[in-house]
C-alpha positions, -999 to 999 in steps of 0.1 A, spaced: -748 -392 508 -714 -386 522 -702 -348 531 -668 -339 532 -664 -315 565 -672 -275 559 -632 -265 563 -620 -293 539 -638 -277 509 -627 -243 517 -591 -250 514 -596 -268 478 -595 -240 455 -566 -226 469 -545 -257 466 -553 -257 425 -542 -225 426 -508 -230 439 -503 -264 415 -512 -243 387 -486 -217 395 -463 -242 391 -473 -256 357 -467 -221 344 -433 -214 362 -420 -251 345 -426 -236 309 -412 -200 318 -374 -199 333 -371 -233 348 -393 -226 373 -407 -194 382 -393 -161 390 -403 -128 392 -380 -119 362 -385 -153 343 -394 -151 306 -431 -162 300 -434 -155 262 -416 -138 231 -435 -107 219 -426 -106 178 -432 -75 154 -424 -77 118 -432 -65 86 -464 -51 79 -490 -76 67 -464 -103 68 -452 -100 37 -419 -91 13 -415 -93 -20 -388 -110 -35 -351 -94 -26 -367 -72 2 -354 -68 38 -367 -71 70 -362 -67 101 -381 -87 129 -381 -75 163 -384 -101 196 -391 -88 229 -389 -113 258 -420 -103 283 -426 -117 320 -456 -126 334 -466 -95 342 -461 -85 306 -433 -61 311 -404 -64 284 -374 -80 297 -335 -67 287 -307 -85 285 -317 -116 272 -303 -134 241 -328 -140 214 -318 -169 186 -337 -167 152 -345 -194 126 -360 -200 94 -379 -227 84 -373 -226 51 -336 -207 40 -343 -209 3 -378 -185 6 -364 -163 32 -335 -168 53 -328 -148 85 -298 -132 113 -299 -156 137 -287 -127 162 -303 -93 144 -332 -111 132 -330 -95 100 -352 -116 71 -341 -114 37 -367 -126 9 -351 -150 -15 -380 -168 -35 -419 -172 -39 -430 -191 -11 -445 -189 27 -416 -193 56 -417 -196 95 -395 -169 113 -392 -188 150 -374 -170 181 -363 -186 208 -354 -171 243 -343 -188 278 -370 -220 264 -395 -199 253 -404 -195 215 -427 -179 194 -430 -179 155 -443 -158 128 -453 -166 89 -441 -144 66 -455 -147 26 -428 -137 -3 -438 -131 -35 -426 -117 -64 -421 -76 -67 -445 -68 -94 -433 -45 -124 -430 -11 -117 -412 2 -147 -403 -11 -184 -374 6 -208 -373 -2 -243 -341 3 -260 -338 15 -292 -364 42 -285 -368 49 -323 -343 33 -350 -348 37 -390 -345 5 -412 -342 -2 -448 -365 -30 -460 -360 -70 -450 -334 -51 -417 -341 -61 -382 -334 -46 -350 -336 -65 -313 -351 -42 -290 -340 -45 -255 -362 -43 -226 -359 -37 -193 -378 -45 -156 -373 -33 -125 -397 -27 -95 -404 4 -73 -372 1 -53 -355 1 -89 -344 -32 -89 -341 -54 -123 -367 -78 -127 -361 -107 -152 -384 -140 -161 -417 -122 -167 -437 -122 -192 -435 -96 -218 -456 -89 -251 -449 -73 -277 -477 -53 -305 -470 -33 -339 -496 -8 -347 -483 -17 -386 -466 -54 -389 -465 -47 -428 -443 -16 -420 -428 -29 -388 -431 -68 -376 -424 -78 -344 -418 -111 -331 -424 -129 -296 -382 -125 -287 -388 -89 -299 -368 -90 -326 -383 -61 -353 -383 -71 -391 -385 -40 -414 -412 -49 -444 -430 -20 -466 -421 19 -466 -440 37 -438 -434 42 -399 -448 18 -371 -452 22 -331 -440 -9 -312 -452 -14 -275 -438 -35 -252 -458 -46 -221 -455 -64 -188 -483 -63 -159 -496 -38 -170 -465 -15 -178 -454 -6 -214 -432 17 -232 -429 24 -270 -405 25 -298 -406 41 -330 -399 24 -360 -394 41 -393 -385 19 -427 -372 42 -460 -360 27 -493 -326 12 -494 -297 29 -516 -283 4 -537 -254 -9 -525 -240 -33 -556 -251 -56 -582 -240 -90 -584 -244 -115 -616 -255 -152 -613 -242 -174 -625 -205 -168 -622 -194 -192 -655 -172 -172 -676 -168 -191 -706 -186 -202 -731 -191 -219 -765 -197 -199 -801 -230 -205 -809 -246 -212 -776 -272 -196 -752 -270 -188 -715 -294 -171 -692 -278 -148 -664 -293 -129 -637 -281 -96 -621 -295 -85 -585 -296 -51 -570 -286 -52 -536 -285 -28 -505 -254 -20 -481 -263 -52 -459 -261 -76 -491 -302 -75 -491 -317 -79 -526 -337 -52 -537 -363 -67 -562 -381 -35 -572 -349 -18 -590 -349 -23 -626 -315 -35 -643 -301 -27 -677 -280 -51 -695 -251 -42 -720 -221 -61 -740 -188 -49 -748 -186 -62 -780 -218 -73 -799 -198 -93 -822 -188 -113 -802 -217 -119 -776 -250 -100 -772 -274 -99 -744 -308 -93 -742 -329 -70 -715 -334 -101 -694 -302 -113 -692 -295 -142 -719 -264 -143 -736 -258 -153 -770 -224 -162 -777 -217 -152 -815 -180 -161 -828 -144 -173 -804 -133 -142 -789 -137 -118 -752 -164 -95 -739 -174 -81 -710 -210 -85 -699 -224 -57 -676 -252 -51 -658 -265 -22 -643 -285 -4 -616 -287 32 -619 -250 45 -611 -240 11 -597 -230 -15 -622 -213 -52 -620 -195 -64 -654 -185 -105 -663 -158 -110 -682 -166 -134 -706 -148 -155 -731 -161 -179 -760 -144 -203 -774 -148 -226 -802 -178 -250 -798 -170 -290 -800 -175 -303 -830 -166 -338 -826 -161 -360 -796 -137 -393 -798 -134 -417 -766 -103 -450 -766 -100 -469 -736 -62 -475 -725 -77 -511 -724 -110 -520 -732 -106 -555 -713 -104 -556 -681 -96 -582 -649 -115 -573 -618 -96 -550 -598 -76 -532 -624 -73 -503 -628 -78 -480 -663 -81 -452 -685 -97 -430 -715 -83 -408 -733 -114 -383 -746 -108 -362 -777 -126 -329 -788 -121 -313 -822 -138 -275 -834 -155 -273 -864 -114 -273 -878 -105 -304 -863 -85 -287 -842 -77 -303 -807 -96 -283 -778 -83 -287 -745 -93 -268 -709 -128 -283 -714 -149 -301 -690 -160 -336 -697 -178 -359 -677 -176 -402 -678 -200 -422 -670 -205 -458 -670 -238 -483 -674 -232 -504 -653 -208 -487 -619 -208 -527 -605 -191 -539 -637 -174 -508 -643 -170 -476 -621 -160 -442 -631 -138 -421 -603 -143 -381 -606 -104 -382 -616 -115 -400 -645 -99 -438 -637 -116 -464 -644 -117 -495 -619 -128 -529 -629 -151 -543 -602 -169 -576 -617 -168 -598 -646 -192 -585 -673 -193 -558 -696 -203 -522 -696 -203 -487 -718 -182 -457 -708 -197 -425 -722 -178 -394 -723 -197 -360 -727 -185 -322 -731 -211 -295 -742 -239 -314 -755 -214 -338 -773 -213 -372 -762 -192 -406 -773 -192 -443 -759 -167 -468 -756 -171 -505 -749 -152 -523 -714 -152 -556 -706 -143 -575 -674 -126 -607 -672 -120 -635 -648 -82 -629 -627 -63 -657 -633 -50 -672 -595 -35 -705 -609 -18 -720 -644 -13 -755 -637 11 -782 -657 0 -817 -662 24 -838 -660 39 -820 -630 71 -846 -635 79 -860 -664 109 -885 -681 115 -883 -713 146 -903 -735 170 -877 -753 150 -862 -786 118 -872 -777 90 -850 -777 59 -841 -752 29 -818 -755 21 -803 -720 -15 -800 -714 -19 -762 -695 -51 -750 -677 -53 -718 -668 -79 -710 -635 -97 -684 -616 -98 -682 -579 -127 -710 -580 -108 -734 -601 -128 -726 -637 -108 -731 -663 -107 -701 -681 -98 -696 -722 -89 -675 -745 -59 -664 -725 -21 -660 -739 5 -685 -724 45 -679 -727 71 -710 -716 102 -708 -711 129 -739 -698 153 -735 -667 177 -753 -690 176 -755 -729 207 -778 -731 185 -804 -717 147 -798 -728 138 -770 -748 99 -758 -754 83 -742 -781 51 -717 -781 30 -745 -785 41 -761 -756 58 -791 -769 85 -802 -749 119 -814 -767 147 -834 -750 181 -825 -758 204 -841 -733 207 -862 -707 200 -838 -669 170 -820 -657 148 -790 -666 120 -771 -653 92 -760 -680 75 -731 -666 44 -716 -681 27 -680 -671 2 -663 -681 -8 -627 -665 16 -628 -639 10 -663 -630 35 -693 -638 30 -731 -636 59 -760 -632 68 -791 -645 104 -809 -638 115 -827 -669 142 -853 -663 160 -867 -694 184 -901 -684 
């Protein structure tokens, strides 16, 4: 085996030693110095953690190799994450922004060093609940207001809070802490968050009454006829108050009476005033009846029709007198709305060809009126279309009158008339007569339409 000589192997070590020297001046100052930074000594806040909206301040101290704290030296701070917790980069002073772990590096001449610093969320140190105590009436509410805030002080918002009623048939509260007042009595709300709570005191009494109202508000009505109206007690907020008893009077028995539940029995044409009443608070409807409808008579304007036309009714109503009774509501109707249809301002509108009943009603009376729908007439046409006839000869025109498909329709009332009776005259019939030698036009209409025919006479 090969030895290396005795004075070789002594000098080994040392060289290392110098090499490794080296190594450790390259990562300090650029090479090393006696006052070269060789790390970043960092002190921060205890445990390494803030809660949310905390400060902190984290100290770097630049150190040599001997260890000894090194002045004068600019020290640049980052965060590795802004939105948890951002940081000075010259004062080094952290500020906790959200839930989350962040890296706090300093740098210094090339050296660094880094600390992790947790944030959470400050936990609840207080709760205020606003009202403190608040007296309701029955079906009121109330919101109660609470408020968070940690030991510093500080408000704290999106946590969870619950909310309990020692009595929810007194006092019911909901999840948003709104307080609905129910039964007579007193309830304790509390309010808790982590662990924190605070109470208010809820107290519910009977409700004053406030007014009455009546339902329904009709004010007329017929002689002989029945109605049923209702009268509700209600408090200063407008709610009802079903447990106060109402008592029902008439102004004039004569003419209407009312029973203890509210029906109305309208005796003879004439005015009253119907009140009801709840203890020293009372509502009153005045009330008028008039004459009940006897008879009923409908009469259509026109009771045929062409589609798209447009008609009328005139609806009658009679008392027990015959006398005419006006001011009263009557409804139409029809049997058929795609043959005829009834508008609410009572026109009537022809939409198809057919037939249909119109019924008119008015307080239990009703009368019906038949409509029917014809075909439009588009075209009236004249055969011959020209025609020669010697002077007092005679010529019956053949007319056909036609819808918009070409039918021939019948039944419908043709006028003629001649351009020039000196030369060819026409009677109702339509027979043509020539009179003198010239020329003539025969025209024939029939609903708004008119048909030709020249008529030359040598």
């Amino acid at each position: 085996m090969h030895r290396l000589p005795y004075k070789s192997f002594r000098w080994a070590p040392a060289a290392f030693a110098l090499a490794l020297l080296a190594v450790v001046a390259a990562c300090g100052d650029n090479g090393l110095s006696p006052d070269g930074v060789a790390r970043i000594a960092l002190h921060g806040p205890a445990g390494a953690a803030l809660f949310v909206g905390d400060t902190a301040r984290i100290t770097a101290t630049p150190l040599d190799m001997g260890g000894r704290a090194i002045t004068g030296r600019a020290v640049i701070f980052s965060s590795s994450a802004p939105g948890i917790a951002e940081v000075d980069p010259a004062t080094g002073l952290v500020t906790a922004r959200t839930p989350g772990t962040v890296r706090i590096t300093a740098i210094c001449d090339g050296q660094s060093a880094w600390m992790e610093i947790r944030v959470t969320l400050a936990p609840v140190a207080s709760i205020v609940v606003t009202p403190e105590t608040r007296t309701l009436h029955p079906q009121w509410t109330v919101v109660l207001t609470v408020a968070l805030a940690d030991a510093a002080g500080r408000p704290l918002s999106g946590r969870q809070v619950d909310f309990a009623s020692t009595n929810s048939n007194v006092a019911h509260v909901d999840a948003s802490g709104v307080v609905t007042a129910g039964g007579v009595g007193t309830a304790t709300i509390t309010v808790t968050s982590e662990g924190r709570s605070d109470i208010a005191f809820i107290t519910v009494t009977p409700a004053d009454v406030f007014a009455v109202t009546i339902s329904p508000d009709q004010r007329t009505m017929s002689d002989g006829t029945l109605r049923q109206y209702q009268a509700f007690a209600r408090d200063e907020r407008g709610f009802t108050l079903g447990d106060r008893p109402i008592v029902w009077e008439t102004s004039d028995p004569s003419v209407a009476v009312v029973s203890p539940t509210g029906l109305v029995s309208a005796r003879v044409p004439g005015g009253v005033m119907i009140t009801a009443r709840s203890g020293s608070v009372a509502a009153s409807l005045p009330l008028t009846v008039r004459p009940h409808i006897e008879t009923i008579a409908v009469t259509p304007a026109k009771d045929t029709l062409r589609a798209g036309e447009f008609s009328s009714v005139e609806v009658f109503l009679a008392d027990v007198g015959g006398n005419r009774l006006v001011d009263r509501e009557v409804t139409l109707t029809s049997s058929n709305p795609a043959v005829i249809a009834v508008f609410d301002d009572g026109r009537l509108r022809a939409m198809n060809v057919g037939a249909a009943v119109v019924t008119a009603r008015s307080e239990g009376r009703t009368a019906t009126v038949g409509v029917t729908v014809i075909e439009t007439v588009v075209f009236v046409r004249l055969t011959p279309t020209f025609l020669t006839l010697q002077k007092q000869a005679t010529f019956a025109l053949t007319v056909e009158v036609l819808d918009g498909m070409g039918h021939v329709l019948t039944g419908r009332v043709v006028t003629y008339e001649s351009s020039n009776p000196n030369v060819a005259t026409i009677d109702a019939a339509g027979v043509i007569r020539a009179v003198a030698k010239g020329e003539a036009m025969i025209n024939a209409t029939c609903e708004g339409r008119t048909g030709s025919a020249r008529v030359t006479v040598p």
